[in-house]
LUMMARGU-844720 format. One line per 5 residues: number of its first residue (from 0); their letters; for each residue x, y, z of N, C-alpha, C, O. Coordinates in steps of 0.001 Angstrom, whole numbers, plus 500000, padded with zeros to 6 digits. Each point is the difference from the previous one (the first is absolute). Layout:
REM LUMMARGU-844720
NUM	A	X Y Z X Y Z X Y Z X Y Z; ...
***
This chain:
REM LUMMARGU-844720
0	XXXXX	870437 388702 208304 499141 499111 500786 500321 500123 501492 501093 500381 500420; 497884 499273 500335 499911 500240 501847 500930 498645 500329 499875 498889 499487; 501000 501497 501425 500427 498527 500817 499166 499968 501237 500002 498998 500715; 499264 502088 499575 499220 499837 501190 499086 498378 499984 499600 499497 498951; 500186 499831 502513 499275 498621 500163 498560 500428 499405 499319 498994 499799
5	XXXXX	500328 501646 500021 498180 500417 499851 500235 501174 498646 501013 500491 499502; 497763 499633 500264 499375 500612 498214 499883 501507 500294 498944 500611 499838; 502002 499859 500530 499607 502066 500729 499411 500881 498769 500514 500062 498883; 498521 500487 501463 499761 500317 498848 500839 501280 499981 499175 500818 499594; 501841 499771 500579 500748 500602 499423 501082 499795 498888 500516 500861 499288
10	XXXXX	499751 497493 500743 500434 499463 499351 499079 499473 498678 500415 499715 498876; 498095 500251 501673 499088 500090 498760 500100 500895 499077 500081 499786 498790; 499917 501777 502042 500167 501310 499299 501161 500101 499374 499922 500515 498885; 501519 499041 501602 501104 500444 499201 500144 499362 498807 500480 500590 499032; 499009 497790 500899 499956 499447 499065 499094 500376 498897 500480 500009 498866
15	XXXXX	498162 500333 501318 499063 500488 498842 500422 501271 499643 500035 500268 498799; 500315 500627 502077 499691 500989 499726 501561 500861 499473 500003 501026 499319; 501178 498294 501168 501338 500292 499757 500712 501508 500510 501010 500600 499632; 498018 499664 501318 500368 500989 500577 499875 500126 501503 499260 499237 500620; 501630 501952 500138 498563 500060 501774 499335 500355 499495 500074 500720 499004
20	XXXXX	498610 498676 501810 498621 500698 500162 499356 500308 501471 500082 499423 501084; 499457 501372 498606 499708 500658 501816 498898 500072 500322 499310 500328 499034; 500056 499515 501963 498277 499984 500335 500102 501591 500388 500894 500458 500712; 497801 500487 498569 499898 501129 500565 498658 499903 500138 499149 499935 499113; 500644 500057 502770 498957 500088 500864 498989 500629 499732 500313 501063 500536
25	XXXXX	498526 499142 498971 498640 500817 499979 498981 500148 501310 499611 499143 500794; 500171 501978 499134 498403 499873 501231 498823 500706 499135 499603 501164 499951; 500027 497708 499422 498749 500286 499328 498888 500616 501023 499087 500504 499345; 500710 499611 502087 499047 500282 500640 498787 499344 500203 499005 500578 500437; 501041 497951 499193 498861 499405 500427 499872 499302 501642 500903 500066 500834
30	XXXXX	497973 499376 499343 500011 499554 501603 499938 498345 499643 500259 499499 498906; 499389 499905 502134 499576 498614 499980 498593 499844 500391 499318 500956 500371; 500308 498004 499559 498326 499287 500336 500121 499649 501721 499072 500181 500789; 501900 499433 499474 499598 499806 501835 500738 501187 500562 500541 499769 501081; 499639 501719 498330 500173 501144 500674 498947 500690 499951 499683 500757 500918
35	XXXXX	499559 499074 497913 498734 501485 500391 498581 499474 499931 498984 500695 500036; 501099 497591 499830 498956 499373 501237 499056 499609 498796 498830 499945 500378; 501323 499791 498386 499195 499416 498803 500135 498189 500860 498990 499334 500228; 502540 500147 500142 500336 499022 500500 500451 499746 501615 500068 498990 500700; 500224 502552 499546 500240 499733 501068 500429 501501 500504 499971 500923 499186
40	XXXXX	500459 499322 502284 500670 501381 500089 502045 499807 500244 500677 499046 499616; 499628 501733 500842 501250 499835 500558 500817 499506 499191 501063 500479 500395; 499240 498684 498461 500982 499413 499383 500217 498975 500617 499386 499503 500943; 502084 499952 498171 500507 499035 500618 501182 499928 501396 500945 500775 500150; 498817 498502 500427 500638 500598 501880 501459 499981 499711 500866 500153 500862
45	XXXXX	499396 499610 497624 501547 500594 500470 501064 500788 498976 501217 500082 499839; 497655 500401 499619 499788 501179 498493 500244 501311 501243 499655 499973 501181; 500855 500818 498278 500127 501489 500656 499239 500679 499350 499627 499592 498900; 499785 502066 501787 498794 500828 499288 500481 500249 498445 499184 500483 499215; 501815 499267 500454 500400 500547 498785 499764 498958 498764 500005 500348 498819
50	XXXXX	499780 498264 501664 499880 499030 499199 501525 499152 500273 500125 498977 499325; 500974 501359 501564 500839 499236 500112 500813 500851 498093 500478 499365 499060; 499374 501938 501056 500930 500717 499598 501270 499708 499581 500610 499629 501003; 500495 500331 497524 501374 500280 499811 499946 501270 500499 500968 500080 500756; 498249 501292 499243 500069 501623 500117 501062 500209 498879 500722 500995 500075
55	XXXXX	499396 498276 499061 500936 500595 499054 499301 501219 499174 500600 500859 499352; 497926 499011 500829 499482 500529 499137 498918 501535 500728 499705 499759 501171; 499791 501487 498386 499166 500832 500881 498780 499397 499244 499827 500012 498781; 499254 499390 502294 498544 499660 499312 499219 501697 499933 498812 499901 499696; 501459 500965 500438 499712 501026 499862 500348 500716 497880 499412 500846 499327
60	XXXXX	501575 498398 500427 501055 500528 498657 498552 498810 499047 499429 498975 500373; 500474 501840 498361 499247 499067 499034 501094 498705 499288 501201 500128 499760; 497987 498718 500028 501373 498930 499614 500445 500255 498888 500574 498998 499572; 499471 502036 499552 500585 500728 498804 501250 500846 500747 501168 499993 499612; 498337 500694 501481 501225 500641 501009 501041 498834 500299 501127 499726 499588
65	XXXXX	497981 499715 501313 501101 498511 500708 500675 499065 499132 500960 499298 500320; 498460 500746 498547 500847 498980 499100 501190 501063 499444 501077 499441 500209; 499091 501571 499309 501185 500834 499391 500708 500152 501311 501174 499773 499710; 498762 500490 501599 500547 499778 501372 500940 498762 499936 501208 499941 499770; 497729 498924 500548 500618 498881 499637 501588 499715 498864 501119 499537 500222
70	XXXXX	498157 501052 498494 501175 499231 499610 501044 501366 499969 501201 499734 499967; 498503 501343 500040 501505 500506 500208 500775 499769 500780 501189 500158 499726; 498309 499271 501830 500657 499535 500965 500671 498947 499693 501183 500188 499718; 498346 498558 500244 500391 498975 499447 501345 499683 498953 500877 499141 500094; 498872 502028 498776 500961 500084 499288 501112 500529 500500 501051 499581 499514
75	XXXXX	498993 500996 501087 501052 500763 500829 500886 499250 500861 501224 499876 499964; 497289 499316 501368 500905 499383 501022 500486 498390 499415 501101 499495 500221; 497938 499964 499104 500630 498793 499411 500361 499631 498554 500090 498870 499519; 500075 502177 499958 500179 499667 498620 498752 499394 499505 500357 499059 499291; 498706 500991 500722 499174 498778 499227 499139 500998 498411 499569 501145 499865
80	XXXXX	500492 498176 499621 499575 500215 498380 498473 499564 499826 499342 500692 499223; 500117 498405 501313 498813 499218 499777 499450 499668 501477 500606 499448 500918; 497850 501128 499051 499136 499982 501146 498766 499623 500119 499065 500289 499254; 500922 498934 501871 498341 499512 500286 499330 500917 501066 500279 500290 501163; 498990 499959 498203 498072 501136 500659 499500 499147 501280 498859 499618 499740
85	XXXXX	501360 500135 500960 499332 499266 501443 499028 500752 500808 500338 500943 500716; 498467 498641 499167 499050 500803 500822 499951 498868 501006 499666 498843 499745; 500776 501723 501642 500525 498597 501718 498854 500664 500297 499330 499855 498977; 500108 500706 501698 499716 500226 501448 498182 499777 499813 499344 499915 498962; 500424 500059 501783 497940 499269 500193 500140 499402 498918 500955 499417 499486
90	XXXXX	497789 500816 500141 499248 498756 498864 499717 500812 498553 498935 500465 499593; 502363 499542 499790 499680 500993 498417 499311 499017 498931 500463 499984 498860; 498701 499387 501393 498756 499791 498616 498670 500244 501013 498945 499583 499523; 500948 501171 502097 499096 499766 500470 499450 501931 499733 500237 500934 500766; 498786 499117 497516 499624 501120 499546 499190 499656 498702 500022 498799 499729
95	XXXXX	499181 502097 499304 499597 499810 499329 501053 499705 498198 501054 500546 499673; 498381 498752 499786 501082 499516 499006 500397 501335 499168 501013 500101 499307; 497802 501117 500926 500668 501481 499320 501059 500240 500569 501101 500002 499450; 498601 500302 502117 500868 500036 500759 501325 499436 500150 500941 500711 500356; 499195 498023 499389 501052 499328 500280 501265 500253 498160 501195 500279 499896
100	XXXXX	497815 499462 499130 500658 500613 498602 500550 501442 500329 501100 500297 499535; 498204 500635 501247 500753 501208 499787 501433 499919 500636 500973 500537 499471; 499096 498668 501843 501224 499705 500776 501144 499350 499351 501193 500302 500047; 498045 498483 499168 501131 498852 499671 500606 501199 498347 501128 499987 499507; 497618 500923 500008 501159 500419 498801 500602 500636 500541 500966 500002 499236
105	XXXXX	499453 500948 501954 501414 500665 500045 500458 499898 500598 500645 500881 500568; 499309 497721 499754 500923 499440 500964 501240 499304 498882 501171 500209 500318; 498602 499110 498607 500244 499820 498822 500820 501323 498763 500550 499919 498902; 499204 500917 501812 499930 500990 498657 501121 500947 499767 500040 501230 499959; 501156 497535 499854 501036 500527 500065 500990 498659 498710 499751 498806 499837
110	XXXXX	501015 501804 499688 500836 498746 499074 500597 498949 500622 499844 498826 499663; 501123 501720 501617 500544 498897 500552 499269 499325 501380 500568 499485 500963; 498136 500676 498825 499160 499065 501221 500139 498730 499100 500023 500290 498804; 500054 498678 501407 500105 498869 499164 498989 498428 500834 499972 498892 499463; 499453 501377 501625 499306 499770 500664 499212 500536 501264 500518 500744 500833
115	XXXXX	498439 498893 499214 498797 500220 500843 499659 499021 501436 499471 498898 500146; 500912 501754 500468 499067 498815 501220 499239 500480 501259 500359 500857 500808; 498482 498383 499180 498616 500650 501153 500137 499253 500955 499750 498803 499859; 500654 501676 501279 499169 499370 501181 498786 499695 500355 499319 501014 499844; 500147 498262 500488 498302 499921 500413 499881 498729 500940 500970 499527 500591
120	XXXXX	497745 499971 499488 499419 499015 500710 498949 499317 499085 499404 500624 499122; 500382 497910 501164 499416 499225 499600 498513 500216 499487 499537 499758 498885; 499801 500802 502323 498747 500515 499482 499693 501412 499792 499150 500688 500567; 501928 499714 498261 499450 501549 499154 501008 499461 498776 501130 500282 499601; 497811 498785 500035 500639 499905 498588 498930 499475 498840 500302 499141 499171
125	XXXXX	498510 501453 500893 499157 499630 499234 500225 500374 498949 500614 501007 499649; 498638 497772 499436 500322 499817 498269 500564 501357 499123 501081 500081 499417; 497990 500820 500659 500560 500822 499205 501442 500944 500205 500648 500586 499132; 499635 499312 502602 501000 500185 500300 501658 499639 499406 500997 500706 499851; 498707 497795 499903 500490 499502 499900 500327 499565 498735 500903 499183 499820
130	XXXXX	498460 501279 499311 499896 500069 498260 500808 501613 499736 500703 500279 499029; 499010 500484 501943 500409 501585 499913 501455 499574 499912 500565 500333 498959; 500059 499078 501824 501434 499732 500632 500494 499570 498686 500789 500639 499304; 498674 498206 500407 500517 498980 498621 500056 500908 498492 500493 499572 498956; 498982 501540 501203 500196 500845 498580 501353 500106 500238 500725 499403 499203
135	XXXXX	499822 501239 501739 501262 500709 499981 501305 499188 499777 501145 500400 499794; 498252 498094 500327 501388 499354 499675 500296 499828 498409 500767 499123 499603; 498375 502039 499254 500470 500235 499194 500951 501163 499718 500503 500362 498936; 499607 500124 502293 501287 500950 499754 501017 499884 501142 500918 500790 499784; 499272 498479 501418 500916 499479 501022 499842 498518 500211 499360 499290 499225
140	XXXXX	501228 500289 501816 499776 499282 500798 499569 499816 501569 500837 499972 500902; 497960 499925 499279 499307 500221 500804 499671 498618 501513 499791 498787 499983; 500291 501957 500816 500093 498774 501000 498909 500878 500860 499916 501228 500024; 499105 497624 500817 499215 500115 501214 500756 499398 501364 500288 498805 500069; 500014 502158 501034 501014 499338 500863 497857 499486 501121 498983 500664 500206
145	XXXXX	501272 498478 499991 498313 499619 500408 500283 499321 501768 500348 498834 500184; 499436 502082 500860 500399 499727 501241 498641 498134 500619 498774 500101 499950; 501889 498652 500483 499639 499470 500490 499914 499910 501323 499033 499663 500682; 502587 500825 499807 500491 499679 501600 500080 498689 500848 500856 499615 500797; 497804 499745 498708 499930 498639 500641 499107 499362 499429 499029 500431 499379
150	XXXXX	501215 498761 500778 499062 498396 499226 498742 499638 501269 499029 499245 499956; 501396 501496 500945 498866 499376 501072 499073 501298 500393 500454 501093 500339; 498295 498601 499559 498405 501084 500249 499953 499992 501281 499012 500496 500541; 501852 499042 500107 499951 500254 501563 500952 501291 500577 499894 500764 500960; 501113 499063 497913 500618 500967 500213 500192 501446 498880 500903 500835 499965
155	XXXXX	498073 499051 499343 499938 500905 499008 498513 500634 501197 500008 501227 499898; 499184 498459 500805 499296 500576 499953 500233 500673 501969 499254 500675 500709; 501938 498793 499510 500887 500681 501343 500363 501000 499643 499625 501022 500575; 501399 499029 498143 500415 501674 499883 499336 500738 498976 500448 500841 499221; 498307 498656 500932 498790 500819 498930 500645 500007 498842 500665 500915 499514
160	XXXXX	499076 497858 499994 500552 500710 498413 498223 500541 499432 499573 500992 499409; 499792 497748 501152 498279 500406 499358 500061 499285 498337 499232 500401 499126; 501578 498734 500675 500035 499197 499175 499838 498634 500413 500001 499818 501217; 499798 498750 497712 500617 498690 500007 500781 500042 499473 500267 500862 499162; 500636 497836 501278 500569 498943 499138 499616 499673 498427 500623 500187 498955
165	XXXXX	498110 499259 501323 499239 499959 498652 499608 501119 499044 499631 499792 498844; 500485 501533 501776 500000 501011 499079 501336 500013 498813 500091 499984 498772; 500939 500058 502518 501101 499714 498843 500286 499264 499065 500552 500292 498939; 499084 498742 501425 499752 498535 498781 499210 500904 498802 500413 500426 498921; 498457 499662 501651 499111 500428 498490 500500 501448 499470 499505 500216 498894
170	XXXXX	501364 500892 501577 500833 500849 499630 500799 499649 498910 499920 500357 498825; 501160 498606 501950 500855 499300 498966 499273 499297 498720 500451 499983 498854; 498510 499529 501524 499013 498985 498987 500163 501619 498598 500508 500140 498888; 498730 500718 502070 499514 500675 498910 500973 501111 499478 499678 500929 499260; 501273 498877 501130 500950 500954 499511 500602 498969 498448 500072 500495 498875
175	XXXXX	500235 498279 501402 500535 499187 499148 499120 499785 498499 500528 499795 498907; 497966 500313 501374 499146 499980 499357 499785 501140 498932 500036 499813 498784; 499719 501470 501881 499613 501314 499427 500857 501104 499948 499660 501151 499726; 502176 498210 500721 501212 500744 499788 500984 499291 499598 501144 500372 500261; 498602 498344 498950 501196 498986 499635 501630 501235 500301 500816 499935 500919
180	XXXXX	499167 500390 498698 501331 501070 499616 500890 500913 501377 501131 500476 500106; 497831 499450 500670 500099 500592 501234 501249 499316 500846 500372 499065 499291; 499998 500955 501251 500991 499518 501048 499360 500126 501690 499245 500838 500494; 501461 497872 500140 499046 499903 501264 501314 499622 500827 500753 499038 499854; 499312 502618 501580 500800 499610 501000 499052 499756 501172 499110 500743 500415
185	XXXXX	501176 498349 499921 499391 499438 501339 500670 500849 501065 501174 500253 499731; 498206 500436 501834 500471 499810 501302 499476 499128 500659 498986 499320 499838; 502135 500764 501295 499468 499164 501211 501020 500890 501127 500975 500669 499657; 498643 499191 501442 500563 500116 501336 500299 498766 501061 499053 499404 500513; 502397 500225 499803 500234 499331 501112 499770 500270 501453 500377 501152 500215
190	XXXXX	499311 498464 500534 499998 500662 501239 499079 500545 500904 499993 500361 501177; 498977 499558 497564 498238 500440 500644 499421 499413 500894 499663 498817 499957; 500144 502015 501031 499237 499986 501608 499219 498038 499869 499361 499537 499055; 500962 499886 502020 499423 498840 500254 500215 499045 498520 499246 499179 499477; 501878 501233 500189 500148 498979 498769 502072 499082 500258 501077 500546 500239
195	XXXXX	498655 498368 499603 501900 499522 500266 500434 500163 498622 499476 500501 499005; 501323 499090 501163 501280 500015 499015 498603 498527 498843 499088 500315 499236; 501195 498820 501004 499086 499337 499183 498608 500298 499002 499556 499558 498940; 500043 501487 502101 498773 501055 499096 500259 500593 498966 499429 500237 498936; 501604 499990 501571 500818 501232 498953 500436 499301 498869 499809 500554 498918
200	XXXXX	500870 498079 501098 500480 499121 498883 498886 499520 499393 500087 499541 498861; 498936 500489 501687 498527 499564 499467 499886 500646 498961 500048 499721 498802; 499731 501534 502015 499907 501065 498656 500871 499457 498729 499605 499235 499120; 501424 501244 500989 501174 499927 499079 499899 498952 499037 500391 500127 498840; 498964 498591 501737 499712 498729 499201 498875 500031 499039 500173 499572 498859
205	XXXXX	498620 500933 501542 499267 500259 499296 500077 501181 499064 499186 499945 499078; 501644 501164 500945 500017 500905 499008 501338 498977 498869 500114 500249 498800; 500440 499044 501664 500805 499334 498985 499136 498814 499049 500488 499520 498976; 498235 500131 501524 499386 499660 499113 499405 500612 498845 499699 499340 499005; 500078 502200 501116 499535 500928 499179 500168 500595 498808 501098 500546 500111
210	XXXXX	498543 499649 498969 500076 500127 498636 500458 501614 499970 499505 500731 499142; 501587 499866 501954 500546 501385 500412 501158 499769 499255 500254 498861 499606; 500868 502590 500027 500740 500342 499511 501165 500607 500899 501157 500177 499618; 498373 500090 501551 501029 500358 500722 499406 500031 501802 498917 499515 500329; 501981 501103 500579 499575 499848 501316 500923 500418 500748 501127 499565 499765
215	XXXXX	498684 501443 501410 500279 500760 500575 499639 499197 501700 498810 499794 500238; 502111 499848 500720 500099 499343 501162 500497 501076 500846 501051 500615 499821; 498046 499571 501177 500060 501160 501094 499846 499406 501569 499100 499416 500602; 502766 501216 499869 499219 499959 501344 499105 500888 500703 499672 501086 499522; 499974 498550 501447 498979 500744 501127 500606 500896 500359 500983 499752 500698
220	XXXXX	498664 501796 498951 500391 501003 500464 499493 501374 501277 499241 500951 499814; 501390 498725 501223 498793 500841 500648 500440 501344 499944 501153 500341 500265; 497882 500470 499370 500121 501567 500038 499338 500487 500643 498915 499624 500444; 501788 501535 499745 499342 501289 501313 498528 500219 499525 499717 499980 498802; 499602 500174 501916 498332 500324 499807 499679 499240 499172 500129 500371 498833
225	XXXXX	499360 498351 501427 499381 499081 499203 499421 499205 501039 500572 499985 501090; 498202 499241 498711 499656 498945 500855 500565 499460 500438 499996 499902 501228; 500991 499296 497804 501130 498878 500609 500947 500715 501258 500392 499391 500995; 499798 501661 498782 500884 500453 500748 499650 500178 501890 500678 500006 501027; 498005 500108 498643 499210 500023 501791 500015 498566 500325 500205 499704 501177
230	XXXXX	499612 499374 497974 500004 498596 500392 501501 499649 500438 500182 499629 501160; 500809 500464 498030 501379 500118 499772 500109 500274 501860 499995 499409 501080; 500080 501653 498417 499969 500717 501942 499253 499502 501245 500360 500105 501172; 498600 499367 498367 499178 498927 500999 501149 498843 500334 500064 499622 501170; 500661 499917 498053 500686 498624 500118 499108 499319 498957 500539 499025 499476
235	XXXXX	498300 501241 500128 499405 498911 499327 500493 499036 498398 499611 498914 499571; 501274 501975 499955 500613 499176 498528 501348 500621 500327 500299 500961 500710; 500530 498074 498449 501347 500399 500140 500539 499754 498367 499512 499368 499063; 501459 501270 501051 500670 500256 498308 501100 499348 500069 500850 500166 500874; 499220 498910 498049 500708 499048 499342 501736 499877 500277 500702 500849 499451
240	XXXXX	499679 498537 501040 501822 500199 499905 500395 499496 498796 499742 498871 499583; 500933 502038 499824 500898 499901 498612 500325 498618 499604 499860 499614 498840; 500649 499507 502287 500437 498799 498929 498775 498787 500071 500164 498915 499442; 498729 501386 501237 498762 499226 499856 499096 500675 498891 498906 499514 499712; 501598 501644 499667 499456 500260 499088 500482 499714 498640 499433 499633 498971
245	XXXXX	502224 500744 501444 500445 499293 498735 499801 498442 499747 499959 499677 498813; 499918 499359 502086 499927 499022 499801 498231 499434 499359 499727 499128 499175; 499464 501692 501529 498852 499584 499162 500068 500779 498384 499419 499484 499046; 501414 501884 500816 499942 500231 498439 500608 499149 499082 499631 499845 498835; 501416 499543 501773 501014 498517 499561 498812 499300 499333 499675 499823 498826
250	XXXXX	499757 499818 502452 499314 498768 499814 498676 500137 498685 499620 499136 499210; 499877 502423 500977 498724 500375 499301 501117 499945 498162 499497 499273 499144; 501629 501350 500519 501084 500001 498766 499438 498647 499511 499129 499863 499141; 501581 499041 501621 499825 499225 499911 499256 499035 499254 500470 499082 499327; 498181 501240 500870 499081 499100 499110 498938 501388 499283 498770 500046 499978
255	XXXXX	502040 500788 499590 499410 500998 499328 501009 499846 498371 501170 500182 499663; 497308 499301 499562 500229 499784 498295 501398 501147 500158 499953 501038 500660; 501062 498546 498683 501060 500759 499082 499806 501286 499112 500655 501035 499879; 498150 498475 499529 499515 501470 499082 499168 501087 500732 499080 500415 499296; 500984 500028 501657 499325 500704 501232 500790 500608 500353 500816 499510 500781
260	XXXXX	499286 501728 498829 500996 501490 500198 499740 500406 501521 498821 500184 500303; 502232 499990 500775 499970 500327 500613 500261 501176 500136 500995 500487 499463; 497988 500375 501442 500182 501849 499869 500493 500381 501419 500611 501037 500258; 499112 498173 500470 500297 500423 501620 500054 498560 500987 499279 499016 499841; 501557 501122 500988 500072 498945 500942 499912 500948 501567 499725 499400 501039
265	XXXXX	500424 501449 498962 500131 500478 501091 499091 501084 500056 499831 500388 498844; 499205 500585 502315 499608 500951 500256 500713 501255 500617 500426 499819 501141; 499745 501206 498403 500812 501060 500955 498814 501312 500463 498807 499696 500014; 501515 501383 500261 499274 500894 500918 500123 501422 499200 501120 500508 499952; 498124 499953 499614 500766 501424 498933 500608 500849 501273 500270 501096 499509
270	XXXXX	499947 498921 501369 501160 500223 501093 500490 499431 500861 499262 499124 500452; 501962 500983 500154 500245 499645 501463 499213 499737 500736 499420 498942 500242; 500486 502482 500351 499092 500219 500687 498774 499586 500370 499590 499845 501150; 499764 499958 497705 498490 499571 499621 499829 498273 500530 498914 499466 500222; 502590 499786 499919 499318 498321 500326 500557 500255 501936 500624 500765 500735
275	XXXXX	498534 497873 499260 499973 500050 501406 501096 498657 500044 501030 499961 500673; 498516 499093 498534 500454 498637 499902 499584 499357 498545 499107 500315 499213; 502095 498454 500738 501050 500116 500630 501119 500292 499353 500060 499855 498779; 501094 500647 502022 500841 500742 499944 501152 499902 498492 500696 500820 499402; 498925 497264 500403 501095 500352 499083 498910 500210 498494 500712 499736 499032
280	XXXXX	498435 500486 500688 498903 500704 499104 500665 501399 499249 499576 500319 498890; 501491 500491 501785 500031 501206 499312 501684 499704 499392 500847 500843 499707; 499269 497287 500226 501481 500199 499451 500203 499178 499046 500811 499121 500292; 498617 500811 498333 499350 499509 498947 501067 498684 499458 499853 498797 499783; 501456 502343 500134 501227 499550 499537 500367 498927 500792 500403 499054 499323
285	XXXXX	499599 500797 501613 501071 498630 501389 498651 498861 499726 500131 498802 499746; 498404 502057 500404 499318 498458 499943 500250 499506 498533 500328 498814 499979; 499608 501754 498851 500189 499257 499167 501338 499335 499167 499999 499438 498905; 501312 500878 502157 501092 499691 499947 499899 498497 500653 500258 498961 499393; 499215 501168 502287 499608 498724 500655 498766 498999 498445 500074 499349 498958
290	XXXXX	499417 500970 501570 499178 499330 498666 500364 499256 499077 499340 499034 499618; 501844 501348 499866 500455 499709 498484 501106 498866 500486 500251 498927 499453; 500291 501603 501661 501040 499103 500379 499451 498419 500325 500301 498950 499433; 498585 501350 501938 499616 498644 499868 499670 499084 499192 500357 498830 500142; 498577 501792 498461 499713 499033 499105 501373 499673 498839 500081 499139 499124
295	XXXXX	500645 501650 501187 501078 499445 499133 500887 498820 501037 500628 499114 499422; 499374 500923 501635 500377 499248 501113 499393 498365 500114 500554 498903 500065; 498294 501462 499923 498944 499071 499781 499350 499052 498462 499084 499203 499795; 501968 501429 499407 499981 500115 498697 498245 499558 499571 499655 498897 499577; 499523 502165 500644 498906 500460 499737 499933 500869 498667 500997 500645 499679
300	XXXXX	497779 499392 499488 499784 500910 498975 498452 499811 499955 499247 499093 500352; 500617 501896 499184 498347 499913 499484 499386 498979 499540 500294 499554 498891; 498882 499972 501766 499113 498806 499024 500633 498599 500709 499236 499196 500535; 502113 500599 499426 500531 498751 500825 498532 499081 500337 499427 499178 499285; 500310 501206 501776 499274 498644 500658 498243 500396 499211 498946 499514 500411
305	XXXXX	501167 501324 498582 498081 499813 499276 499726 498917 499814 498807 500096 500286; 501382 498429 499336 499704 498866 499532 499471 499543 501324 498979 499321 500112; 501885 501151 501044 499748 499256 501384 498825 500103 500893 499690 499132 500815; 499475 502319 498926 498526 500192 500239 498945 499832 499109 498841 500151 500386; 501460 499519 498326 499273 499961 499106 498615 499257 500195 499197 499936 499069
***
């Protein structure tokens, strides 16, 4: 069992699964809806051309290539025995459901993949999509990681997501409906242009009302060649200092249900190089050393104060 203050889902994984398990990265090759202008052009202002890339993977290699890549590496550098298929980067259910079956089987199509998980967005998840997904949790366990960023349409439609608020709602609605079996990670982003620290907990409050399975809390990351980054350079937004961030993830732990696997608290940069800000972003280990300390300091744990917003 985790002594960690919060539900990691690595500690989810060691417990079900009794082994490591390792995420091996996919680039299925799909785009998004506000890059090639069905919703919008350009992406989101602080997505990089690549989709905000691990590059663990050559989107050039077929995901039958990249997955045997994957896990020989894996096995090698971390020991791990048991692996999850992660298609990160754009919007992988945004294709036809042939299309998307040919991806998700070999992404799968291996003994020790033992779970599945898609990145996407709220609005590319129509019905049959979403029935496609729910077959497969007869042979894994399957999770939708489903990007929100923010609870506020003022600021979803600043860094173009080209979504609502309310899309996501009826996402979640209909994922629960026509994928009982499915698993649901929520994002969000702290730190987004013209939003405080309170926006951001906004968020956080309302995805803790949600009938989700897990959730992933990101700071604001600015990277080289991205929208954000010319604004960044304008003076116009500024990126988060570490312990105002830890203190709103405190606070977001906090009144987040107990049974809500946490996958990420922090955002990093698939290089050095690649962030602009801020600085302590590329040092995973110290923020989540700080982190752990305070809420054990503070004698904080997950869920603590849920009764108190209820």
């Amino acid at each position: 069992m985790s002594n960690l203050p919060y539900n990691s889902f690595n500690s989810y994984l060691r417990q079900k699964f009794g082994s490591i398990v390792w995420r091996i990265t996919l680039e299925g090759g799909f785009d998004c809806p506000n890059r090639d202008g069905k919703r919008a052009y350009g992406g989101c202002t602080f997505c990089t051309a690549d989709g905000s890339s691990s590059r663990a993977q050559s989107p050039e290699d077929s995901i039958a290539e990249q997955l045997i890549k994957g896990l020989e590496k894996h096995r090698e550098r971390h020991k791990a025995k048991k692996f999850i298929a992660y298609l990160q980067s754009f919007t992988n259910t945004y294709g036809s459901v042939e299309h998307l079956k040919k991806i998700y089987d070999q992404a799968i199509n291996h003994e020790d993949i033992i779970m599945l998980s898609i990145g996407t967005r709220p609005d590319c998840l129509p019905r049959e999509t979403i029935e496609l997904i729910e077959t497969y949790t007869n042979k894994l366990e399957v999770w939708i990681d489903l990007g929100l960023q923010s609870i506020h349409n003022k600021t979803l439609k600043l860094i173009n997501r080209a979504h609502t608020a309310e899309e996501f709602f009826v996402a979640i609605e209909n994922i629960k409906k026509f994928a009982p079996n499915t698993k649901i990670c929520a994002h969000m982003i702290a730190g987004l242009p013209e939003e405080t620290l309170e926006d951001s907990f906004e968020t956080g409050l309302a995805l803790s009302k949600l009938p989700i399975d897990g959730l992933k809390i990101h700071n604001l990351c600015i990277l080289k060649a991205t929208k954000i980054a010319h604004d960044y350079e304008k003076g116009l937004i500024k990126a988060l200092e570490m312990n105002d961030y830890i203190d709103l993830v405190i606070k977001i732990l906090s009144i987040m249900p107990p049974n809500i696997t946490i996958h990420r608290l922090m955002a990093e940069s698939a290089t050095d190089e690649e962030l602009i800000a801020p600085e302590w972003a590329n040092n995973k280990d110290a923020f989540l050393n700080v982190l752990r300390q305070k809420m054990q300091e503070q004698n904080i744990n997950q869920g603590d104060k849920l009764l108190c917003v209820l």
